[in-house]
VOMARDO-420811 format. One record per atom (N, C-alpha, C): atom name; x, y, z; residue number from 0. Coordinates in steps of 0.001 Angstrom, whole numbers, plus 524288, in hexadecimal, padded with zeros to 5 digits. Layout:
<pts>
   site      px      py      pz   pos
     CA       X       Y       Z   NUM
...
</pts>
This chain:
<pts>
   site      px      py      pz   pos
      N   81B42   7F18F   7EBD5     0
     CA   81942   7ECF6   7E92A     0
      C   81892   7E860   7ECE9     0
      N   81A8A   7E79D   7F08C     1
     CA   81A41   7E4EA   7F4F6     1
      C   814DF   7E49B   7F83D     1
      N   81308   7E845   7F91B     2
     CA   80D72   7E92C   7F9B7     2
      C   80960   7E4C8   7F5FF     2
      N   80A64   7E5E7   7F081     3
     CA   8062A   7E4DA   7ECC8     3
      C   802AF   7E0DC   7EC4C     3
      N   80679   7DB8F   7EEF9     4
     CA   80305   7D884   7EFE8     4
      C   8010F   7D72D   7F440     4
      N   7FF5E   7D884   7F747     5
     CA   7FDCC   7D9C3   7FC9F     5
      C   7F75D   7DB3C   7FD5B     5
      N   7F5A3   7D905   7FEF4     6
     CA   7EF88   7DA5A   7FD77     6
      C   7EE39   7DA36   803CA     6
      N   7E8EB   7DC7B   80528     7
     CA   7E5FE   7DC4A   8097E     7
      C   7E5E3   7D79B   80FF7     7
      N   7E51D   7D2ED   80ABE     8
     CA   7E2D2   7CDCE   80D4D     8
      C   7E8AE   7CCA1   80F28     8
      N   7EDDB   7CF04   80D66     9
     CA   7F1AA   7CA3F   80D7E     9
      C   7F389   7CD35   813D3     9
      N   7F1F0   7CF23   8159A    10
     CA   7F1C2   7D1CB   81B6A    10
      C   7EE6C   7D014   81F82    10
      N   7F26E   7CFE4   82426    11
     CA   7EBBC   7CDBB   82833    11
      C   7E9AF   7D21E   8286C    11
      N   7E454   7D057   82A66    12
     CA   7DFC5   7D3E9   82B26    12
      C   7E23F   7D98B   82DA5    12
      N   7E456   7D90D   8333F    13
     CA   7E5A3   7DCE0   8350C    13
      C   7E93E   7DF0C   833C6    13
      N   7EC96   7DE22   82D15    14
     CA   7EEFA   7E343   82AEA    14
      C   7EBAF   7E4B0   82585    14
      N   7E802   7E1AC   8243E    15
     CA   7E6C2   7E41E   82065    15
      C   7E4C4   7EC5F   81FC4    15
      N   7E3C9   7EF30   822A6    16
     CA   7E28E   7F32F   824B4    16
      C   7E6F9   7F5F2   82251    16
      N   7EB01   7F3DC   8264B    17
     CA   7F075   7F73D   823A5    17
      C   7F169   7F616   81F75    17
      N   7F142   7F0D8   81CA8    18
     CA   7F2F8   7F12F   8183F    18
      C   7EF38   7F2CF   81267    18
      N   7E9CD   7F2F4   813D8    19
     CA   7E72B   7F6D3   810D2    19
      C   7E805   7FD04   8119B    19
      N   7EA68   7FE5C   8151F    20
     CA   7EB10   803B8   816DB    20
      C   7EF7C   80548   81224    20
      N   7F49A   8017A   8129E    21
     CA   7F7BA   801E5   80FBA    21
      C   7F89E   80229   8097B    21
      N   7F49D   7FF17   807FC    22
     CA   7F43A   7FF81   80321    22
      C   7EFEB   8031A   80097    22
      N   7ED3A   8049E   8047D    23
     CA   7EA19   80B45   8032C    23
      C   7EE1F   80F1F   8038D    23
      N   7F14B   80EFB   806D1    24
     CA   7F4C1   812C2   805E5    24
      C   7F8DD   8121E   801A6    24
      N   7F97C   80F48   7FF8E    25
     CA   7FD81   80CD3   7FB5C    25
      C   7FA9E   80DE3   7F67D    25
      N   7F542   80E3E   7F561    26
     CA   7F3F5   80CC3   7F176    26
      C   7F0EF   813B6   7F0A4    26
      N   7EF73   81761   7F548    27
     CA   7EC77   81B6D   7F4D3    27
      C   7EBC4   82065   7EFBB    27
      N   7F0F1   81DEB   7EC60    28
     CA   7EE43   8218D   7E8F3    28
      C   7EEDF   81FB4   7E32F    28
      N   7EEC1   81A75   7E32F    29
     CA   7EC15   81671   7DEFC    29
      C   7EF55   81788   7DAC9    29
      N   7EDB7   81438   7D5FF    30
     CA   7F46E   81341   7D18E    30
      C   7F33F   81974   7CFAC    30
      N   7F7AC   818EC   7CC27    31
     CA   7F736   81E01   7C783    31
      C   7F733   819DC   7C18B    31
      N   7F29F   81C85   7BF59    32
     CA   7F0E1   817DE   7BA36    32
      C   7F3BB   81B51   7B4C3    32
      N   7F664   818C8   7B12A    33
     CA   7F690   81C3A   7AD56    33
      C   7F390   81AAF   7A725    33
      N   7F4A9   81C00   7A46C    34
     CA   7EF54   81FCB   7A269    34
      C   7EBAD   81B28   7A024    34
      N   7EDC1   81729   79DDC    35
     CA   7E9A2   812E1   79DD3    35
      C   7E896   80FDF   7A1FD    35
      N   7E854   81051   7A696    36
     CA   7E537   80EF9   7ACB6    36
      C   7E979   80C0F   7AD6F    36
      N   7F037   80A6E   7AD56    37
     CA   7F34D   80540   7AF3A    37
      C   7F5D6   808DA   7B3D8    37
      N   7F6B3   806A8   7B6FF    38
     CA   7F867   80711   7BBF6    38
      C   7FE92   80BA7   7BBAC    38
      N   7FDB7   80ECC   7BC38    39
     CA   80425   811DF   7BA2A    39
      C   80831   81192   7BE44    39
      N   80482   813AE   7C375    40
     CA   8070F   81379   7C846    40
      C   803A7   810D3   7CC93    40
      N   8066C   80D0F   7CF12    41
     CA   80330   809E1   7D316    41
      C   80278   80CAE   7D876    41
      N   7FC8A   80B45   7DAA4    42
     CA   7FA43   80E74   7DE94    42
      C   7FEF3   80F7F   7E3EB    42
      N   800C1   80AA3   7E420    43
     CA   805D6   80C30   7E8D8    43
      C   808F3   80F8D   7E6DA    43
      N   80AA4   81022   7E2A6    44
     CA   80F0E   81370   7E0F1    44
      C   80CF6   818C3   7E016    44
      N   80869   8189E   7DDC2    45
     CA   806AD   81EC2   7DD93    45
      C   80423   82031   7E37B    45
      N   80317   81DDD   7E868    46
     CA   803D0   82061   7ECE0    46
      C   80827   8214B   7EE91    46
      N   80B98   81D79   7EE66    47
     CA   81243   81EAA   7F1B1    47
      C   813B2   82396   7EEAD    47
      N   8129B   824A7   7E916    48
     CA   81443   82B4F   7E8A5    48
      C   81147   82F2D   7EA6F    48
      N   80D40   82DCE   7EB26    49
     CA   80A13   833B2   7ED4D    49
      C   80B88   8337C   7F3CC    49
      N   80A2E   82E3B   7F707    50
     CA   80887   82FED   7FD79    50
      C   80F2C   831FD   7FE53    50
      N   80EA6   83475   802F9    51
     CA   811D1   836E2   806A8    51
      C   815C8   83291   809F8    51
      N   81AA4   83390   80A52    52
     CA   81D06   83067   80D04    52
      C   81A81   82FA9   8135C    52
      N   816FB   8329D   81487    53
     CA   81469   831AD   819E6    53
      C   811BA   82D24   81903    53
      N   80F10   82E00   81502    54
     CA   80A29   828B0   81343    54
      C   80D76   824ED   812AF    54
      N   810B1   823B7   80FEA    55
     CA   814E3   81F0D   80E15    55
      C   81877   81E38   811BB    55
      N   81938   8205B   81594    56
     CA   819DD   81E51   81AD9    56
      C   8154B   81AC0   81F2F    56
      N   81193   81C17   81E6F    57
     CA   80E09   81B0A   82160    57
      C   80C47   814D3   82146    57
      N   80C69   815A6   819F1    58
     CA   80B68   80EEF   81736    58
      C   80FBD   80C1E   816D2    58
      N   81419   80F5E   818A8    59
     CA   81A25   80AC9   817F9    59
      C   8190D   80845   81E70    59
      N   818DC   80C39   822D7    60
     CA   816A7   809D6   825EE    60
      C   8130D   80552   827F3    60
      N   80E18   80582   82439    61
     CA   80914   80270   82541    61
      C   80CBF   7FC5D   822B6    61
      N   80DFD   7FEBE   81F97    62
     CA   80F60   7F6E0   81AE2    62
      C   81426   7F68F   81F13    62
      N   8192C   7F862   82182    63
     CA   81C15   7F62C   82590    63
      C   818D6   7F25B   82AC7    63
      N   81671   7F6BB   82B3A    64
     CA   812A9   7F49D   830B0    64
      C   80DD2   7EEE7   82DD7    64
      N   80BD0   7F031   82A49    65
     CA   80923   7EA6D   82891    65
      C   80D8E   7E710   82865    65
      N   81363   7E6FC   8267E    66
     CA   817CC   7E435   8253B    66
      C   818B4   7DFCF   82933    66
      N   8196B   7E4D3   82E42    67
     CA   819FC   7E2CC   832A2    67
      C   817F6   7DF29   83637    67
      N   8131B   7E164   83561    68
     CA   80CE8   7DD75   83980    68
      C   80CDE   7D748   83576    68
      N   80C56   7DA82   82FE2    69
     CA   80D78   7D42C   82DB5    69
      C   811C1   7CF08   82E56    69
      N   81726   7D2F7   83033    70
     CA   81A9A   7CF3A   830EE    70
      C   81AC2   7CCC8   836FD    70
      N   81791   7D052   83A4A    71
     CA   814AB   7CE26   83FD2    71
      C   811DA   7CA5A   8404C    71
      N   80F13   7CAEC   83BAA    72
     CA   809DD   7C55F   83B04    72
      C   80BFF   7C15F   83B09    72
</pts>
């Protein structure tokens, strides 16, 4: 939930890349709707159960390393 409000612009230019990277990977396999279209399960949560702890390593990585360069800036 920490993520959520976090949008594109609020990044300098030269992290926006990674941090669209990150939230394609966060978001890749979109909500689960139930049966009258309301949101059942949210798109981060229904990827963190499907990807592979390789993948969810990769993006715990990327948001440390944006963490970091940001606290460099």
């Amino acid at each position: 939930m920490k993520l959520h409000p976090l949008h594109e612009q609020d990044f300098p230019l030269d992290l926006r890349q990674d941090w669209l990277w990150v939230v394609q990977q966060l978001t890749r396999y979109g909500p689960v709707l139930n049966y009258k279209g309301d949101i059942w399960i949210g798109s981060i949560q229904n990827t963190m159960n499907k990807i592979q702890n390789k993948t969810g390593t990769k993006i715990a990585k990327k948001i440390y390393a944006l963490n970091c360069k940001l606290n460099n800036a």
